[in-house]
Backbone as a chain_set.jsonl record, in Angstrom:
{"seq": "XXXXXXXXXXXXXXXXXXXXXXXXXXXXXXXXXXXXXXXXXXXXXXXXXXXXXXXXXXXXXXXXXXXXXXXXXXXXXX", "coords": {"N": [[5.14, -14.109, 27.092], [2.158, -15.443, 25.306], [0.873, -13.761, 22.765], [-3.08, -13.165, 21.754], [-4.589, -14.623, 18.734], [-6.198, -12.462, 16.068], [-8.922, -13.232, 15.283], [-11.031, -11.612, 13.911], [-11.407, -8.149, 12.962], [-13.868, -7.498, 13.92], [-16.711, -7.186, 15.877], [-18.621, -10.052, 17.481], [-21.768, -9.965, 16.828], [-25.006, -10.705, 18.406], [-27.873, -12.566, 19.598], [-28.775, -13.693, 22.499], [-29.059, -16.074, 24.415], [-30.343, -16.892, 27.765], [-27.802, -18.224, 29.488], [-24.619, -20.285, 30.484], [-21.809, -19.305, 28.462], [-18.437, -20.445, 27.184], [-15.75, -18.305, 25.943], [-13.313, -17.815, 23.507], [-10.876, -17.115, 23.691], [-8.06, -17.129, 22.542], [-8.179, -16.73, 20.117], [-7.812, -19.503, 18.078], [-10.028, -20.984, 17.765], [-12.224, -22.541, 15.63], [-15.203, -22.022, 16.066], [-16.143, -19.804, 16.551], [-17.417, -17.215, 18.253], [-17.055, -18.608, 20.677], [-15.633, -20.967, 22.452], [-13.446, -24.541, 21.133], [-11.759, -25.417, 22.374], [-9.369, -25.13, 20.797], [-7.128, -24.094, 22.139], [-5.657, -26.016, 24.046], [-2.265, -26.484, 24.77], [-1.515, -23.927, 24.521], [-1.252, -20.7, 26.409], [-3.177, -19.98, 27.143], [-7.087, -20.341, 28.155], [-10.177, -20.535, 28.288], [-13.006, -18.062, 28.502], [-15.319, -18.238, 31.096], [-18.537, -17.18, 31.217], [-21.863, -15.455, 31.839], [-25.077, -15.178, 31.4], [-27.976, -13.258, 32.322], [-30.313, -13.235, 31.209], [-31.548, -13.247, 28.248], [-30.297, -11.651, 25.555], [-29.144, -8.808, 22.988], [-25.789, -9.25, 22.357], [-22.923, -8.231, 22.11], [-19.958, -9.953, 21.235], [-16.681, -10.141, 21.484], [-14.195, -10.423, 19.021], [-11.383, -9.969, 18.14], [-9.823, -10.224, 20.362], [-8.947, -8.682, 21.526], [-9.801, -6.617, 23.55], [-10.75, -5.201, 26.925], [-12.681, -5.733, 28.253], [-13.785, -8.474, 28.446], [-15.595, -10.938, 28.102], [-16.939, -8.656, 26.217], [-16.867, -6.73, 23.532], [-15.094, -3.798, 22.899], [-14.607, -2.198, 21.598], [-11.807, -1.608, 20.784], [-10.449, -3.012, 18.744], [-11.002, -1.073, 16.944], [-8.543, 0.208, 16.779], [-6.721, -1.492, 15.866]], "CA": [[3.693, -14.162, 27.1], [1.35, -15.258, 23.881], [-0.087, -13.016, 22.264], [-3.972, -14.248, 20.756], [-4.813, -14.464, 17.262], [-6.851, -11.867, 15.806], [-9.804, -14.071, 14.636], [-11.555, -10.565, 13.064], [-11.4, -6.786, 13.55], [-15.565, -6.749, 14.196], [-17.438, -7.983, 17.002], [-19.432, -10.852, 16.491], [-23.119, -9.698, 17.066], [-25.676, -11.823, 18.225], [-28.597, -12.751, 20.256], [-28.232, -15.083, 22.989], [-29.946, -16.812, 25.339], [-29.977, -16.937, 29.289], [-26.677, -19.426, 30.053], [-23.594, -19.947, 30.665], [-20.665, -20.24, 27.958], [-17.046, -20.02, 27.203], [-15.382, -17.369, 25.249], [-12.459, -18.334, 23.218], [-9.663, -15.939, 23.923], [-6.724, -17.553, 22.156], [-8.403, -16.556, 18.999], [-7.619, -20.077, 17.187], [-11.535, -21.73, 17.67], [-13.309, -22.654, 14.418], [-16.488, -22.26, 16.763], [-15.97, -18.262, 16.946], [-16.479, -16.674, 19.35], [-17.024, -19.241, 21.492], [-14.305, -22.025, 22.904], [-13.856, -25.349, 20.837], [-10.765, -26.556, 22.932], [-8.065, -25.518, 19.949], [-6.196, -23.172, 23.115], [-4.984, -26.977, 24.232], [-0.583, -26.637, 24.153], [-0.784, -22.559, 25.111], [-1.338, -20.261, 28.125], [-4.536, -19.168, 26.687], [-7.729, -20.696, 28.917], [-11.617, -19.802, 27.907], [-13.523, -17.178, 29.541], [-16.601, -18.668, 31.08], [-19.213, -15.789, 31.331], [-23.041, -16.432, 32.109], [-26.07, -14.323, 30.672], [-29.237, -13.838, 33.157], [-31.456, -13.336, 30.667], [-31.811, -13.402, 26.648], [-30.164, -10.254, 25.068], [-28.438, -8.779, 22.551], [-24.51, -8.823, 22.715], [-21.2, -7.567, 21.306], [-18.539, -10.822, 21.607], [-14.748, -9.429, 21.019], [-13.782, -11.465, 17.924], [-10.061, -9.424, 18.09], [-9.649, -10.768, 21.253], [-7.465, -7.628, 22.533], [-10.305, -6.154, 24.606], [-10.291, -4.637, 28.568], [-13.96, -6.042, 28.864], [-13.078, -9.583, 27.84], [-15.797, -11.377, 26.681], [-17.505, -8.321, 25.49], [-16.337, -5.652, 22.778], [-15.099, -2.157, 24.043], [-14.446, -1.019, 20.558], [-10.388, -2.09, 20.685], [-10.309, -3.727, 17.308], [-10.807, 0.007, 15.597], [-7.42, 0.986, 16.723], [-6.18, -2.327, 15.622]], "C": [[3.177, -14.196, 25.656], [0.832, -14.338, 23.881], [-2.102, -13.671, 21.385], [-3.82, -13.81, 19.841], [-5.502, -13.468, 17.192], [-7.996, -12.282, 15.274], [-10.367, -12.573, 13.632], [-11.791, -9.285, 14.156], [-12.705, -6.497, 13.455], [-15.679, -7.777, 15.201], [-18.652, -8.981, 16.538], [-21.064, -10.342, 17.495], [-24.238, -10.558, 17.321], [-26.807, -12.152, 19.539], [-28.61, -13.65, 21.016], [-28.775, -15.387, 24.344], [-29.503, -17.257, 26.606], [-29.016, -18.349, 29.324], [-25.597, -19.003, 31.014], [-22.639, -20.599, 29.564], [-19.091, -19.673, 28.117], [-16.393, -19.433, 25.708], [-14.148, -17.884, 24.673], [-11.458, -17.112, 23.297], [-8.639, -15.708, 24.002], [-7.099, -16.522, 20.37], [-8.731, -17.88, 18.061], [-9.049, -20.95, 17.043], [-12.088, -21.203, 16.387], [-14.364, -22.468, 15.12], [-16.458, -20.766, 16.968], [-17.174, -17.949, 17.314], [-16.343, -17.653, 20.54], [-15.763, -20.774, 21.463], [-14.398, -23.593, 21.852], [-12.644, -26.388, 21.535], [-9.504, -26.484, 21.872], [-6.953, -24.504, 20.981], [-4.817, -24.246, 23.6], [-2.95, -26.407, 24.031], [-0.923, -25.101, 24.599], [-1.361, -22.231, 26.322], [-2.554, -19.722, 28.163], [-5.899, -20.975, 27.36], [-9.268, -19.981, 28.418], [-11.982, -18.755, 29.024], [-14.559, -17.59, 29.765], [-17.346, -17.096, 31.017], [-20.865, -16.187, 30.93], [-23.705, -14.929, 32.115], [-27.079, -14.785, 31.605], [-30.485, -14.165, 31.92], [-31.644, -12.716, 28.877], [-31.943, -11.755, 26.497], [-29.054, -10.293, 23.975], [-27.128, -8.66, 22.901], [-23.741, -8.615, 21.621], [-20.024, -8.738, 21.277], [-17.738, -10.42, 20.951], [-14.637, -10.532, 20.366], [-11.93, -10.926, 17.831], [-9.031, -9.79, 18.653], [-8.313, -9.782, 21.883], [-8.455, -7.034, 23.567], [-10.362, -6.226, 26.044], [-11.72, -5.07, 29.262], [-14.418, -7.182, 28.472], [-14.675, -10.427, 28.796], [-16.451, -10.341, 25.447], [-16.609, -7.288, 24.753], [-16.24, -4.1, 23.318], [-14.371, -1.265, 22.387], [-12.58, -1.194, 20.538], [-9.807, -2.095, 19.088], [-10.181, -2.356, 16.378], [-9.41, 0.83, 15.819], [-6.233, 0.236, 16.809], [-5.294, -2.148, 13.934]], "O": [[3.515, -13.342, 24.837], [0.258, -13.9, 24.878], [-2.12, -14.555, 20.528], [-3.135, -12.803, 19.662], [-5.751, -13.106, 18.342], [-8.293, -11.423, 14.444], [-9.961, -12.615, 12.471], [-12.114, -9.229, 15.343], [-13.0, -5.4, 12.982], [-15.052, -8.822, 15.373], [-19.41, -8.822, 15.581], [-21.2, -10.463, 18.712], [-24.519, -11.274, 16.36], [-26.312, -11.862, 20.628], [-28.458, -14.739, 20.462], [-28.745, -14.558, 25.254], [-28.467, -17.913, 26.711], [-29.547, -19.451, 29.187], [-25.488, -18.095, 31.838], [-22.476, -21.815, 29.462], [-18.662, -18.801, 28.873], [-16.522, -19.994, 24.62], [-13.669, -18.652, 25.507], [-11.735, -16.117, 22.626], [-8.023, -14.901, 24.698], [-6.29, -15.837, 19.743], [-9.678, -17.755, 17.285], [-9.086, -21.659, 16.038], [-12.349, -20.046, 16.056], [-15.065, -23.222, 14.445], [-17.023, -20.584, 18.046], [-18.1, -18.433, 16.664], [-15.461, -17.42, 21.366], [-15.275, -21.334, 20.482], [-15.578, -23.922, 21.73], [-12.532, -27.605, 21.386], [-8.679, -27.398, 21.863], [-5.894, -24.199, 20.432], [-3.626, -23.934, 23.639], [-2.61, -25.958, 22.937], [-0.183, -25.027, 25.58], [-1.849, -23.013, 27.139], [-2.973, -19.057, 29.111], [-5.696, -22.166, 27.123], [-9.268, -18.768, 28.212], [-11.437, -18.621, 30.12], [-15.271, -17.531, 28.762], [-16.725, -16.056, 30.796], [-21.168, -16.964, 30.025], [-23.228, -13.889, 32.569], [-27.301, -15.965, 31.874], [-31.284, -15.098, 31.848], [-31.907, -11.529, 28.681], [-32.789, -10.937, 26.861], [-28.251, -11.215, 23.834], [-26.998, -7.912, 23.869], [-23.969, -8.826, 20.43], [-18.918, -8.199, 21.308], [-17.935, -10.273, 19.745], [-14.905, -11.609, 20.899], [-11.219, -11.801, 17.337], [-7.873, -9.852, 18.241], [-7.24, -10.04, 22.429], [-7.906, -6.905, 24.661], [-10.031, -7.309, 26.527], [-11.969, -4.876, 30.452], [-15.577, -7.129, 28.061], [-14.713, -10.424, 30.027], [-16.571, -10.663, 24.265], [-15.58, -6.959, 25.343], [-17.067, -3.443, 23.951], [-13.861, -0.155, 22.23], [-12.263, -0.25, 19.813], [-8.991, -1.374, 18.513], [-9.512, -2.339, 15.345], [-9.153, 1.871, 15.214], [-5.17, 0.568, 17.333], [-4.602, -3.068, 13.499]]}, "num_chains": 1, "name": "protein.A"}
C-alpha cells in the first residue's frame, strides 16, 4: 500500500464557497489542496466532498488525517 506525500505539516485555511470539489489525497497536486489529476499511475483517487453553504474550512495538506478532507490536527504529531 502507498503511502501519500506530505504536501505540508499545516492545514490549508480558507474560505470557500457552496460546491462540490475534489481533495487531492496522494499529496503530489501542484493545485493544493485540491486534485489536479497528478494521482494518475497510483492507488491514490480524489476525495470528492461538497460544501452546502460558504464557510470557513481546515483542508488536510499532510494528507494523513481520520477526517479526510478536513484537518483533525494529525500533522502535529507528524
Amino acid at each position: 500500500m502507498q503511502k501519500p506525500e506530505i504536501f505540508s505539516k499545516a492545514p490549508f485555511m480558507m474560505d470557500i464557497d457552496a460546491g462540490t470539489f475534489y481533495w487531492c489525497a496522494c499529496g503530489k497536486s501542484d493545485n493544493q489542496p485540491f486534485c489536479d489529476g497528478s494521482h494518475k499511475g497510483t492507488e491514490f483517487k480524489p476525495q470528492a466532498f461538497t460544501i452546502e453553504k460558504k464557510r470557513r474550512v481546515a483542508l488536510c495538506n499532510c494528507k494523513q488525517t481520520e477526517n479526510s478532507p478536513f484537518c483533525d490536527g494529525t500533522h502535529k504529531r507528524l
